[in-house]
Structures are given as structure tokens and as C-alpha cells.
DOZA-787406 format. One record per residue (C-alpha): residue number from 0; chain; x, y, z. Coordinates in steps of 0.25 Angstrom, whole numbers, padded with zeros to 4 digits. Each point is the difference from the previous one (the first is absolute). Layout:
N
[NUM,'A',[X,Y,Z]]
...
***
This chain:
103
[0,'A',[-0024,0004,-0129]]
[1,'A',[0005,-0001,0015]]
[2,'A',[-0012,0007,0010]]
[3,'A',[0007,0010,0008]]
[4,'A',[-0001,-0007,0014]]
[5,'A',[0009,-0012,-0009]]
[6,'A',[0012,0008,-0004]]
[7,'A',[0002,0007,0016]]
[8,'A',[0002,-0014,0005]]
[9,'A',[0011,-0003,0008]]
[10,'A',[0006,-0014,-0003]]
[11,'A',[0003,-0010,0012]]
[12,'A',[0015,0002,0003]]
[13,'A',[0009,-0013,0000]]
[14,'A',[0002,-0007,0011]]
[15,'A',[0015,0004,0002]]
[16,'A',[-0005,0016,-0003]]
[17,'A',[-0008,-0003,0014]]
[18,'A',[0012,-0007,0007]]
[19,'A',[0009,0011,-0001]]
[20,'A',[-0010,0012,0002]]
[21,'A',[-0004,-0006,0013]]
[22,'A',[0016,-0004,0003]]
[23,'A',[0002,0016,-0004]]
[24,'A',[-0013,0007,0009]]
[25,'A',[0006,-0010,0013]]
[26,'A',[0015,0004,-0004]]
[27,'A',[-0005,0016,0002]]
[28,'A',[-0007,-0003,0011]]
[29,'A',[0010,-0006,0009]]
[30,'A',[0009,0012,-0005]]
[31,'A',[-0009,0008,0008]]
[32,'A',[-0002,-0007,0012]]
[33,'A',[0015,-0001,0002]]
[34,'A',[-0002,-0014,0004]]
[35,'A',[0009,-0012,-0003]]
[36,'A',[-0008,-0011,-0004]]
[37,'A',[0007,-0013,-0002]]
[38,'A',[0001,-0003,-0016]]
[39,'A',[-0008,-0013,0004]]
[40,'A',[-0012,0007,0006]]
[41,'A',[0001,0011,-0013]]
[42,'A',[-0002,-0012,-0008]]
[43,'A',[-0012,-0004,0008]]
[44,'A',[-0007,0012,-0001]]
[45,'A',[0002,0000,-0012]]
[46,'A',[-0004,-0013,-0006]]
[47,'A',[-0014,0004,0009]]
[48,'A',[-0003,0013,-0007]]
[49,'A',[0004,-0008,-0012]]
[50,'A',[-0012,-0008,0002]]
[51,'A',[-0010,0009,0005]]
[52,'A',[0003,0009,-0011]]
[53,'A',[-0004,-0012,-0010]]
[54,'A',[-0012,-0005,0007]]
[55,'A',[-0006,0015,-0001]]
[56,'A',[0007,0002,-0015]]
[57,'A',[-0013,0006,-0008]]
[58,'A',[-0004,0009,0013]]
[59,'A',[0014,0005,0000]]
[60,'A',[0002,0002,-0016]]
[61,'A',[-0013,0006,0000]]
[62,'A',[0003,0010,0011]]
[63,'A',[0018,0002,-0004]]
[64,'A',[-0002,0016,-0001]]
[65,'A',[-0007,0001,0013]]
[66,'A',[0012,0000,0009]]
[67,'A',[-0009,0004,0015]]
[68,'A',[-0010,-0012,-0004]]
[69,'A',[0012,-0008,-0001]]
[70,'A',[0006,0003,0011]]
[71,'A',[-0012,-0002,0009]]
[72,'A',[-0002,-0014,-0007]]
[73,'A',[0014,-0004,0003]]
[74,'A',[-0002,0005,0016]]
[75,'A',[-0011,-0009,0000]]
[76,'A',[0004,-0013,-0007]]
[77,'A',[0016,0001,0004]]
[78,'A',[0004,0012,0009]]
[79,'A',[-0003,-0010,0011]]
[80,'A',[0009,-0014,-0004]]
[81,'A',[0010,0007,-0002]]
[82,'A',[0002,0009,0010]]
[83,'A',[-0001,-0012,0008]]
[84,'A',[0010,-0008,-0008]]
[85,'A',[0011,0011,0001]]
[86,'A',[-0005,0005,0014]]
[87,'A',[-0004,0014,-0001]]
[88,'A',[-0013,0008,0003]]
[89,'A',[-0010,0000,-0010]]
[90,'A',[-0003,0014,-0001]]
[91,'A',[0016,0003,-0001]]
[92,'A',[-0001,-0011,-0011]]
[93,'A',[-0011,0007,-0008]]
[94,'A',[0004,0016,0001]]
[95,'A',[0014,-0005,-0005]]
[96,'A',[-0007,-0010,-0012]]
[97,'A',[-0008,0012,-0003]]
[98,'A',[0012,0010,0000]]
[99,'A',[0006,-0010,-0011]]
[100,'A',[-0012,-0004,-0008]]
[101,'A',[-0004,0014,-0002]]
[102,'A',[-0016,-0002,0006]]
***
């Protein structure tokens, strides 16, 4: 017999599972900033939220149904690159990742 805490587990998502959620909460977002952002530099951004997301995996799974506590994490590690990369304030950045994500 399973313990409790055993049968609530989240499994890791896949590797492609994370690719296209990050590709999808960057595709919101730029919807609402109303900003064209060269497909290249979506890429970009996308590739570095890819990464960041696998090198804090087991924080993030562990955390997948706090969406605030994932939004502030992702102002902290990513807000900043990327708003540099598409050349957009930070802040604008964040209220329209968090209008997205839902946190």
C-alpha cells in the first residue's frame, strides 16, 4: 500500500510538455503587450525560459498549483532577459506574463 503523500505526486512533465507551455505563456503574453517581436527573438525567449524552467524542474513541479509563487519566480529568474531581449520594460513585461499565467 502506496502512503498518502505517494499517490498526490505530480510526475515530472516531458521535456516537449515544457517547450510548448513556455512557447504558449510567451505567445499570451506578447498578445497583451501588443508588441511585435520578431519570430527570431520569440524563439530566443523562448529557448531561455526553456532552460531556466528545466534547471528549477523539482521547485517548479513541486509548486505547479501555486500560480502567484510562479509568477514571482519567473520575474526573478526571467522577467529581466527577456525584457531585455525583446526591448520592453520589465514591469509591462511582468503585469502582462501574469495577466497570461493567471498568478
Amino acid at each position: 500500500m502506496k502512503d498518502g503523500q505517494e499517490k498526490h505526486k505530480t510526475p515530472l512533465p516531458t521535456p516537449r510538455s515544457i517547450r510548448r507551455a513556455c512557447d504558449n505563456e510567451l505567445y499570451r503574453t506578447l498578445k497583451r503587450l501588443k508588441l511585435f517581436v520578431p519570430p527570431e527573438k520569440v524563439k530566443e525567449a523562448v529557448e531561455l525560459y526553456y532552460r531556466k524552467v528545466i534547471g528549477n524542474l523539482e521547485w517548479i513541479t513541486l509548486n505547479h498549483s501555486n500560480r502567484k509563487l510562479l509568477a514571482d519566480w519567473w520575474d526573478e529568474a526571467v522577467c529581466g532577459e527577456i525584457a531585455t531581449l525583446w526591448a520592453v520594460e520589465p514591469a509591462k513585461l511582468s503585469r502582462a506574463f501574469r495577466d497570461a499565467f493567471g498568478g
